[in-house]
Structures are given as structure tokens and as C-alpha cells.
N, C-alpha and C positions, 0 to 999 in steps of 0.2 A: 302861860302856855294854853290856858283857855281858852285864849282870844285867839290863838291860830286857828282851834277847831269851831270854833262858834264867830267871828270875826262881827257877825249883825248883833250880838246881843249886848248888853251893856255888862260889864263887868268891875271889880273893884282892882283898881293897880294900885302898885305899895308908889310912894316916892323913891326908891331906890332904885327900884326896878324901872321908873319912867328915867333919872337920873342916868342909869346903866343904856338906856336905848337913845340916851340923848347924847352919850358918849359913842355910842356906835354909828349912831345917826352924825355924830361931825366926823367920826375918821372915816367914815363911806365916803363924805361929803368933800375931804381932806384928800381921800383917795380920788375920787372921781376929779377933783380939781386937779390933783397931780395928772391923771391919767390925760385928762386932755391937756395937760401942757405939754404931756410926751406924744400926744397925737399930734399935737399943733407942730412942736418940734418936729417927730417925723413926717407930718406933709411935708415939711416946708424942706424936710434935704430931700423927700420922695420927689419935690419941684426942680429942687437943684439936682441930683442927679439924672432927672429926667432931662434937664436944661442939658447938661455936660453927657449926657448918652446922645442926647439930638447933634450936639457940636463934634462930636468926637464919630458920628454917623456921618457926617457932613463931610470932616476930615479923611473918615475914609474911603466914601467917594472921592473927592478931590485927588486921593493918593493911587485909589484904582484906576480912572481915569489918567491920570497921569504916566503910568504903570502903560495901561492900554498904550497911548500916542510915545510913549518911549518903546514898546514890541514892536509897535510899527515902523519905528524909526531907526530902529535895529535891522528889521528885518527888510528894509532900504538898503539899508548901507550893507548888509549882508549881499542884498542882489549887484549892488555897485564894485563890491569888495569881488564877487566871481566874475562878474563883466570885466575888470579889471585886471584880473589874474588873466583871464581870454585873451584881452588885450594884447599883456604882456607875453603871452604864450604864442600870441602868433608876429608880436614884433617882434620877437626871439630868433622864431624860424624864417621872419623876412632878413632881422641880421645875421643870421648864420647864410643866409643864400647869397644877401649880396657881399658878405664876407669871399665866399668862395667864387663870387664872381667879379669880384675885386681883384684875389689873388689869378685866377683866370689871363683877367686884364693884364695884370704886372707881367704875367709868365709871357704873355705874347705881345706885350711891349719890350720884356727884354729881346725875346727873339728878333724880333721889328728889328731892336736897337743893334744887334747883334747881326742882322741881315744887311742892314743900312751900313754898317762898317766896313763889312768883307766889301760891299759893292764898292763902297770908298775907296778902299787900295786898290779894288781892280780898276776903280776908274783913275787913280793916281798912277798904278801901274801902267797903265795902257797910255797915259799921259807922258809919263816918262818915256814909254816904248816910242811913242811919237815925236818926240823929243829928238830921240837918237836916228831915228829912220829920216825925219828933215833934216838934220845935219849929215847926217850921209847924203843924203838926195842935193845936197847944196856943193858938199865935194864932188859930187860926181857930176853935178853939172859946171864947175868950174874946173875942176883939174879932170873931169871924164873918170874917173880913178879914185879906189880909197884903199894907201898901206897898209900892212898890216900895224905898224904901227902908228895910225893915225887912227883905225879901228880902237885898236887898245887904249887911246888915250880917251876916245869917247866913253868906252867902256868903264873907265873907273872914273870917268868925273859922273858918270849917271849910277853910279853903284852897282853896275850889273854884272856881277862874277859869271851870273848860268849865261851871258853871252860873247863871253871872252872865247867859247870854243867857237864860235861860229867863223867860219871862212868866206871870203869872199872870192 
């Protein structure tokens, strides 16, 4: 303990005592060689993990980015997906108009169809009526004269019961 406080002067050491410092002096030495094999050790996963924090940085770039061009590609198809409903809201209201101007159509086709009829028998009627008026007109110009019952007989071959009252 001399030597701590006087360290320049010369002193007597026991061999036990330099024994006892040669035994501390190898498990320092034992120590310090462990210590950096656990330094060496921990650089080398402080490299790997700094390796696998870079790649897993990288990774999550790649996934944010990715992320980013999928928002935006959401948000495409978001504006496609209301353009599209517009779309369909005003083909809606074009099919509901021409629906009703469809039906429109039909209603005054049937009429048409229903006009064009009546006009038919009146033009069948009036054909018949002419019918009967030449054949009178052919009696009366061969015999001057038309009986009554020769009236009558034209009357029911042209079906006309409302001119069986008629007199000549």
C-alpha cells in the first residue's frame, strides 16, 4: 500500500503479494479480453441491426409510397364511381321521360288506330250505301220504277234494317 502513496520511490514487495497482483493482473486481463469480445460481439449485431433498421426503413418507404399511389387511386375511382352514379341519375331521368313518351306514343297510336277504324266503316258504310243507290239508280233507269218490294230485297242482301223504312 506504500507504493500507492509514494509510487517513485523504491520499495520492498513480499512474493505473495506480487503473486496476488499477477492474479489480478490476469483476471483484469481475462476481463478486459472478455469485455471486448462482448464489444466486438455487440458492434457487429449494432451493424446488423443497423443493416435490418436501413432495410426495414426502406421497406417502409416502399409501403408508404405505395399507400400514397393506392389513396390516389382510390380517390379516382371515388370521383369515377360519382361521375357515374350522375350518370346513371340522369339516364334514369332520360328513361323515365322517354318511358312516358313512349307511353304517350302508344296512347295516340291507339287513338290513330281507333280513328283509322271508325273512318273504315264509314268508308265501308258509305260504300255499301253506294252499293244500293247504283242499283236503284239501274232500276230506275231500266224499269223507270223501284217496288217496294224490290227496295226490300236490296235491303237485306246489303244488310240495312235502319233503310227498310225508307219509301220511295
Amino acid at each position: 500500500m506504500k507504493a500507492e502513496t509514494k509510487p517513485t520511490s523504491t520499495q520492498k514487495i513480499e512474493g505473495r503479494f506480487l503473486l496476488d497482483l499477477r492474479a489480478k493482473i490476469n483476471d483484469l486481463e481475462r476481463s478486459i479480453t472478455k469485455s471486448e469480445k462482448e464489444t466486438n460481439k455487440l458492434k457487429k449485431s449494432i451493424v446488423e441491426k443497423e443493416k435490418e433498421l436501413k432495410q426495414k426503413e426502406e421497406i417502409i418507404r416502399e409501403k408508404e409510397s405505395l399507400i400514397s399511389e393506392l389513396n390516389y387511386e382510390i380517390d379516382s375511382y371515388a370521383e369515377e364511381v360519382k361521375s357515374s352514379k350522375k350518370q346513371l341519375l340522369n339516364k334514369d331521368i332520360q328513361i323515365e321521360s322517354l318511358e312516358d313518351e313512349l307511353s304517350q306514343k302508344i296512347n295516340q297510336n291507339l287513338d290513330f288506330s281507333n280513328e283509322i277504324k271508325k273512318l273504315k266503316e264509314k268508308l265501308e258504310e258509305s260504300n255499301s250505301n253506294n252499293d244500293i243507290i247504283n242499283k236503284i239508280v239501274n232500276l230506275l233507269r231500266h224499269k223507270g220504277f223501284v217496288s217496294d218490294k224490290e227496295f226490300e230485297v236490296i235491303i237485306e242482301k246489303e244488310g240495312k234494317e235502319e233503310l227498310k223504312t225508307l219509301k220511295f
